[in-house]
C-alpha positions as CSV (number, residue, x, y, z in Angstrom):
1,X,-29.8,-110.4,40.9
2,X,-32.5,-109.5,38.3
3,X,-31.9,-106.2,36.1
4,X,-34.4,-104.9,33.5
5,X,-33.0,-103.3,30.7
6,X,-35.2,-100.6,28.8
7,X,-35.3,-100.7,24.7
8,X,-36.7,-97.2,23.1
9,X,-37.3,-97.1,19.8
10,X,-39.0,-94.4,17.5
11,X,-41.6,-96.5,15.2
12,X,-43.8,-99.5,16.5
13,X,-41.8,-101.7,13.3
14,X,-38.6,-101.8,15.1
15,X,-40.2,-102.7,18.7
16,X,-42.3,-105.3,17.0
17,X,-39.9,-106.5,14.7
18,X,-36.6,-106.4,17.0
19,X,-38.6,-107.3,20.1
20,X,-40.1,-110.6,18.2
21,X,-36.6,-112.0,17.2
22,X,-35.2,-111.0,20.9
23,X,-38.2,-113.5,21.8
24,X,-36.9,-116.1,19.3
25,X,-33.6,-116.2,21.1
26,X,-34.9,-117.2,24.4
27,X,-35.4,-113.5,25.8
28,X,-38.8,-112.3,27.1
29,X,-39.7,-108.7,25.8
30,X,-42.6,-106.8,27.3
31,X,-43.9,-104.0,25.3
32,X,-44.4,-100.6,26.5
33,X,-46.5,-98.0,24.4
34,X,-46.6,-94.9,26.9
35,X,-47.3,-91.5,26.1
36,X,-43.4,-90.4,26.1
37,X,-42.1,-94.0,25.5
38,X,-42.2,-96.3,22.7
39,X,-40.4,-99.8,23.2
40,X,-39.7,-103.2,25.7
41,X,-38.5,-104.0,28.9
42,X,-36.4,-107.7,28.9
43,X,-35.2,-109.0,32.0
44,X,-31.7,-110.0,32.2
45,X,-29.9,-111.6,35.0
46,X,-26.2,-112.6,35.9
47,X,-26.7,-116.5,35.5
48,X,-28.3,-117.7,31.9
49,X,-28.8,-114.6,29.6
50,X,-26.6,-110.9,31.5
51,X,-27.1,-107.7,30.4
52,X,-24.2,-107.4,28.8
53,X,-25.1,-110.4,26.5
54,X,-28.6,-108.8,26.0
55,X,-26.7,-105.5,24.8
56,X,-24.5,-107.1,22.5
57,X,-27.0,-109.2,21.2
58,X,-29.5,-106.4,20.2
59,X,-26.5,-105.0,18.1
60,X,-26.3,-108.2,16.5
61,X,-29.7,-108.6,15.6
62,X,-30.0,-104.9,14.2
63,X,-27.6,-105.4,11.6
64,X,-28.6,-108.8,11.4
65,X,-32.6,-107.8,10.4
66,X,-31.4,-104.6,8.7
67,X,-32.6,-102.0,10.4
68,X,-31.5,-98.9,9.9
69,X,-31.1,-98.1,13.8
70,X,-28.0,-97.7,16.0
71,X,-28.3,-99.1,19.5
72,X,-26.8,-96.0,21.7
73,X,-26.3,-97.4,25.2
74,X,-27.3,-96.0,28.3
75,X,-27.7,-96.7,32.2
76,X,-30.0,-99.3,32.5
77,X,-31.2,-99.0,28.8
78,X,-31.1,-98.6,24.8
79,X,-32.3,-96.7,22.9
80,X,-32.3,-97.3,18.7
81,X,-31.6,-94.0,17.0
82,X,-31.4,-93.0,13.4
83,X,-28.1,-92.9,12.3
84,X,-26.6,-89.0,11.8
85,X,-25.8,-87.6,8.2
C-alpha cells in the first residue's frame, strides 16, 4: 500500500535544501508552494523505503545539514518548526 507523507516547512531554503538531499537518498519529493502550504509530498510504501524510515530519516538529515528545524510529527505528515526559547 502507497502512503504520502506531507513535509511543511516555513521558508523555501529548508524545502529546497531538505527536499534535494531526501532526493539524493533515493526518495522522490514533489514540491508544493500553495497559498496556506509551503513544502513536499514523498511517497513512501511498506516494501523499499516505509514511512517510518522516511520519518526517521528526515530527522537524520536535519541535524545532519544543520538546520535549525525540529521535525514535529503528525498523521500522515511533518512539519519543521523553529525550535522554542
Amino acid at each position: 500500500m502507497s502512503e504520502t507523507i506531507s513535509v511543511e516547512v516555513a521558508r523555501y531554503r529548508e524545502r529546497d535544501l531538505l527536499g534535494k538531499a531526501l532526493e539524493e537518498r533515493g526518495y522522490v519529493a514533489r514540491p508544493v508552494d500553495e497559498i496556506a502550504r509551503l513544502g513536499f509530498e514523498i511517497d513512501c510504501d511498506d516494501s523499499a523505503k516505509s514511512c517510518d524510515e522516511l520519518l526517521h530519516e528526515m530527522e537524520l538529515l536535519v541535524n545532519e545539514l544543520g538546520t535549525p528545524f525540529i521535525p514535529q510529527r503528525g498523521d500522515g505528515f511533518v512539519f519543521l518548526r523553529p525550535p522554542s526559547n
